[in-house]
Kinemage of the C-alpha trace (Angstrom):
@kinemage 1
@onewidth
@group {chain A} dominant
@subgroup {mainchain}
@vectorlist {calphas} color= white
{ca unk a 1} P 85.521 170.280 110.222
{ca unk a 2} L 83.162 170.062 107.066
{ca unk a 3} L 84.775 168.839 103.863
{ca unk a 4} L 83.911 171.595 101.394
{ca unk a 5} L 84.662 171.599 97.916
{ca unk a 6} L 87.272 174.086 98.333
{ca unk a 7} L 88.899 172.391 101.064
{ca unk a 8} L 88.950 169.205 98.551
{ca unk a 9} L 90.602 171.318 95.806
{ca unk a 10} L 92.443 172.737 98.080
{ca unk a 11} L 93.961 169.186 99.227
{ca unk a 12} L 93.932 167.585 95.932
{ca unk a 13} L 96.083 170.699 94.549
{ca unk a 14} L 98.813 170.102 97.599
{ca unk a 15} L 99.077 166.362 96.784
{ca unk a 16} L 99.776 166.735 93.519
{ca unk a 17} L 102.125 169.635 94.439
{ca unk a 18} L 103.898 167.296 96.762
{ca unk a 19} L 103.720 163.963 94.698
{ca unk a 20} L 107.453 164.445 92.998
{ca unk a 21} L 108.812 164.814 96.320
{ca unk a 22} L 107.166 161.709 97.664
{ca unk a 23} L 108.593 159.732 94.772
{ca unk a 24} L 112.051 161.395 94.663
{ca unk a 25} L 112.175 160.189 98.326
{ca unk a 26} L 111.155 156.957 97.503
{ca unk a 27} L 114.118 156.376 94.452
{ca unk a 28} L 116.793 157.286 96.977
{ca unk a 29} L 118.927 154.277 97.446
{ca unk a 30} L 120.188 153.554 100.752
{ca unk a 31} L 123.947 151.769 100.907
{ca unk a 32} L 125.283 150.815 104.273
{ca unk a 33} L 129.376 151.112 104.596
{ca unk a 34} L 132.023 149.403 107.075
{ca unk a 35} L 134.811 151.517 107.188
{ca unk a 36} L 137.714 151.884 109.452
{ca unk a 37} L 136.665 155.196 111.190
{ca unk a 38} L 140.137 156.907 110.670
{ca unk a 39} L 139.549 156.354 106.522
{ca unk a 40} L 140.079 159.500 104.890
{ca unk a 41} L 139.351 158.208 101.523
{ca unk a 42} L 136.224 156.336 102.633
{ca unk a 43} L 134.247 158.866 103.680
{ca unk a 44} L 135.551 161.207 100.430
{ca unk a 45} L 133.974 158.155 98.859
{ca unk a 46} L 131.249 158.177 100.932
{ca unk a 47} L 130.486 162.239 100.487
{ca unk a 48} L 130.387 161.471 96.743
{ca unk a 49} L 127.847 158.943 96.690
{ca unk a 50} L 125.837 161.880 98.985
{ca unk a 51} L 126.176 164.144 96.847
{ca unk a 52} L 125.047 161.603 94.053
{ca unk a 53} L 122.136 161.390 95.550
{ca unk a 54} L 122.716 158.103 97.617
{ca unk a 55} L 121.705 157.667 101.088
{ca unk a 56} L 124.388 156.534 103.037
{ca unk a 57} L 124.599 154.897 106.953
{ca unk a 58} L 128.131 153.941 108.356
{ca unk a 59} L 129.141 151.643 110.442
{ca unk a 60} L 133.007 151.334 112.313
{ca unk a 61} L 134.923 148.622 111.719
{ca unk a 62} L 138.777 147.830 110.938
{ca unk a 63} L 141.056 145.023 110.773
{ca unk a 64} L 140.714 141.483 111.118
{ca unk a 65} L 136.548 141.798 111.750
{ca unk a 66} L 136.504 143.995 108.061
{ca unk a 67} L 138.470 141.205 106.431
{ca unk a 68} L 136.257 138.628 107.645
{ca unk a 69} L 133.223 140.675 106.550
{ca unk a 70} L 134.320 140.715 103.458
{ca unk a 71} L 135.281 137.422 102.819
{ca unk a 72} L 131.822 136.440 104.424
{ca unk a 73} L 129.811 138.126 101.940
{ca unk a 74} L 131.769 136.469 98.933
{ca unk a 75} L 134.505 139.043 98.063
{ca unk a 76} L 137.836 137.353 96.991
{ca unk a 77} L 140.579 138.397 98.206
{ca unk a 78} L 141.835 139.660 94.974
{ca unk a 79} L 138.913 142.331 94.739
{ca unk a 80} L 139.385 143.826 98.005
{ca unk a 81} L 139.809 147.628 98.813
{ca unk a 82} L 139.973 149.784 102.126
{ca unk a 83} L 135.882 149.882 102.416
{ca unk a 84} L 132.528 147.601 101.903
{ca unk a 85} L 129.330 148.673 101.529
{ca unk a 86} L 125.802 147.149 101.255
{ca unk a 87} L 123.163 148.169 98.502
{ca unk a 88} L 119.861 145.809 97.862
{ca unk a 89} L 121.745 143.126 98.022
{ca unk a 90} L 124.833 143.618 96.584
{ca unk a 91} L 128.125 144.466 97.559
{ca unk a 92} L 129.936 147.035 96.809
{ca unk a 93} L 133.683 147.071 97.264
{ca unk a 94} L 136.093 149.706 97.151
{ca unk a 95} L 135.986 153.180 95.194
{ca unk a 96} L 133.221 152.163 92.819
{ca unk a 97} L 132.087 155.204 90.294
{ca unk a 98} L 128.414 156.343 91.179
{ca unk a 99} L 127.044 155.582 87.938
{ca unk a 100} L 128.159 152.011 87.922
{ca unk a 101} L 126.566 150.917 91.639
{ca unk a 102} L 122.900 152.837 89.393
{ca unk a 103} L 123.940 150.890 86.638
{ca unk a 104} L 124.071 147.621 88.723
{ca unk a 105} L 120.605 148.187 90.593
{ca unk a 106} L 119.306 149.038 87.337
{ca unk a 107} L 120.589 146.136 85.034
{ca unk a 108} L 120.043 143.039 88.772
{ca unk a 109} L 122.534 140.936 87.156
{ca unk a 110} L 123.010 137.107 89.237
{ca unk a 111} L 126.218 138.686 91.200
{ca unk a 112} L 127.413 139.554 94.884
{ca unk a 113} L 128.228 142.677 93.253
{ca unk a 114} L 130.677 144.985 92.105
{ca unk a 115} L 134.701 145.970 93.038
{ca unk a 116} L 137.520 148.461 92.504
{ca unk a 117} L 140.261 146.255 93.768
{ca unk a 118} L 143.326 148.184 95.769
{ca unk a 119} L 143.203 152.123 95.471
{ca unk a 120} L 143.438 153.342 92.489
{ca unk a 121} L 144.349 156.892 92.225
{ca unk a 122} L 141.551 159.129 90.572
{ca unk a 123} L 138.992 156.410 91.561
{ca unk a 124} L 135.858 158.074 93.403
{ca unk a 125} L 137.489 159.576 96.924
{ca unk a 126} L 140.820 158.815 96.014
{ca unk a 127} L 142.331 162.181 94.181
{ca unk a 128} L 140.957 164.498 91.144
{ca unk a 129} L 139.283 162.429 88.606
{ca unk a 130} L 141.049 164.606 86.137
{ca unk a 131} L 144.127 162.882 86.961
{ca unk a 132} L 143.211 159.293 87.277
{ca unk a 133} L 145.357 156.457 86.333
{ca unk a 134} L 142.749 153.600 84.483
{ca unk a 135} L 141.173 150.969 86.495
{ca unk a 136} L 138.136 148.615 85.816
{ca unk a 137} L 135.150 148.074 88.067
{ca unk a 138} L 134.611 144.265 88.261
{ca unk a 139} L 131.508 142.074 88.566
{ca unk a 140} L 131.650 139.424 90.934
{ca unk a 141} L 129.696 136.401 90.250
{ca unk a 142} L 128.921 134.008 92.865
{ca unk a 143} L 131.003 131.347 92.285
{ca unk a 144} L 133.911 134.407 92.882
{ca unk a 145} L 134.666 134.905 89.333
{ca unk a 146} L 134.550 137.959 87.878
{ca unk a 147} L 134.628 139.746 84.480
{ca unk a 148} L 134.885 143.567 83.624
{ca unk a 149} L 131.610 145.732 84.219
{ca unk a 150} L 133.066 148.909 83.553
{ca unk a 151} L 136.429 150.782 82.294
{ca unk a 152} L 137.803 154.005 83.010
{ca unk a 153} L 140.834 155.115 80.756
{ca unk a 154} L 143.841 157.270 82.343
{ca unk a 155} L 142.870 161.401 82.427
């Protein structure tokens, strides 16, 4: 095959065609979750973040080997929720919004990451945001303190 100057227009033109793609690909953060596999709110959580444009990989787990996880990667007890996921290295615990876990990679504060502690209703995967009761996503620092990262008033 003989590179012709059409040819080489003819490539250049598809590369620049297919450039946004390539980068699109690229920005598409990948979170890994332990949930218990019978969770339905976990993977409504889970199906959000999808369709947020998050990559998402599972992994089963329940019980006493979840707990431990957790408390192994610096979540007090006081923060936990039903599931735990794993973005560039943070945690995420519990129903966190969308927008805050982008918020977090954007801002790389000094922190294990970010919590919804318990279930709150209208929290991502947990009932019709339209109907939410408030709740606050928490940082959580290192030492296992944590202070408010973001607010969501009742619907």
């Amino acid at each position: 095959m003989t590179l012709t100057r059409r040819r080489l227009l003819a490539c250049s033109a598809s590369s620049f065609v297919a450039a946004p793609f390539a980068v699109w690909a690229e920005e598409k953060p990948t979170i890994h979750v332990m949930k218990d596999p019978n969770c339905g709110c976990c993977s409504a959580w889970i199906d959000i973040l999808e369709k947020n444009g998050f990559a998402v990989t599972t992994e089963r787990s329940f019980g006493t080997l979840l707990i431990r996880h957790k408390l192994d990667s610096g979540i007090p007890q006081n923060m936990a929720s039903c599931h735990t996921g794993e973005i560039e290295g943070y945690m995420i615990e519990g129903h966190v919004p969308p927008a805050d876990i982008r918020k977090l990679l954007a801002e790389r504060p000094d922190a294990i990451g970010l919590a919804v502690p318990g279930m709150p209703y209208g929290s991502p995967g947990m009932g019709p945001e339209d109907e939410r009761e408030a709740y606050e996503v928490f940082l959580i620092f290192r030492d296992g303190s944590t202070k408010v990262f973001s607010h969501y008033d009742v619907a």
